[in-house]
Phi, psi and omega in degrees: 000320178300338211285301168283344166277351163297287201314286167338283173007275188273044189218330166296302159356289156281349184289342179302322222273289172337302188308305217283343184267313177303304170327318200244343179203021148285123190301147213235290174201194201184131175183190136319086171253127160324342198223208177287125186255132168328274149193182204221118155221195201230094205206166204156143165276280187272304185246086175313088201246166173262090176246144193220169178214123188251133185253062174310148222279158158070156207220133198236131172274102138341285176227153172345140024183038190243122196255138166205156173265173174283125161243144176244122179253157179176148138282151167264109170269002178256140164288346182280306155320285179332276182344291179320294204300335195283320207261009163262352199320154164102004225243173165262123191230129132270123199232131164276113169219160169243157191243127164250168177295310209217186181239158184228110184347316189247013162254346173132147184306309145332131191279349189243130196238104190274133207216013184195140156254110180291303197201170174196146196202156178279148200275160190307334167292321188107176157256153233255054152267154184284169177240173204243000000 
């Protein structure tokens, strides 16, 4: 009887272990997004994550007579990116992220995680300042 009952055991176990690693680290998916980022700040109660918004290029109807833009929210979990990204706003980025299922307290409020900067460029508008 002890036997089956280890077994059972070690078999809910791993069946745990499986659920809790596809919800939480299993790459969902992965790809590339375009545009102006918005802004990067650094925030948490307990746990300090890097979160941003990126303004992608072209405009979508919510609703009937109504205009918005695409946003893309996403976290940073490396610093060294975050860093980059803080001290460029307003700039054009191509970011590389993976999407996961669910979120994790120290990877960041988001399922989508950037991890890499493909390109940066200045943005084509310029900066709104008046000239002197």
């Amino acid at each position: 009887m002890k036997k089956v009952a280890w077994i059972a055991g070690l078999v809910l176990v791993v069946i745990l272990s499986a659920i809790i690693y596809y919800r939480y680290y299993y790459v969902f998916g992965e790809g590339v997004k375009s545009g102006q980022l918005n802004y990067l700040v650094r925030k948490g109660n307990i746990f300090k994550t890097n979160e941003g918004k990126l303004i992608q290029n072209g405009l979508r109807s919510g609703a009937p007579g109504s205009v918005q833009s695409y946003e893309f929210k996403f976290s940073v979990s490396d610093a060294r990116i975050a860093d980059i990204l803080m001290k460029n706003s307003g700039k054009d980025f191509d970011l590389h992220y993976k999407e996961y299922h669910h979120t994790l307290p120290w990877r960041g409020f988001t399922e989508f995680i950037v991890d890499s900067i493909y390109a940066m460029r200045a943005s084509p508008a310029g900066p709104n300042l008046p000239s002197r």
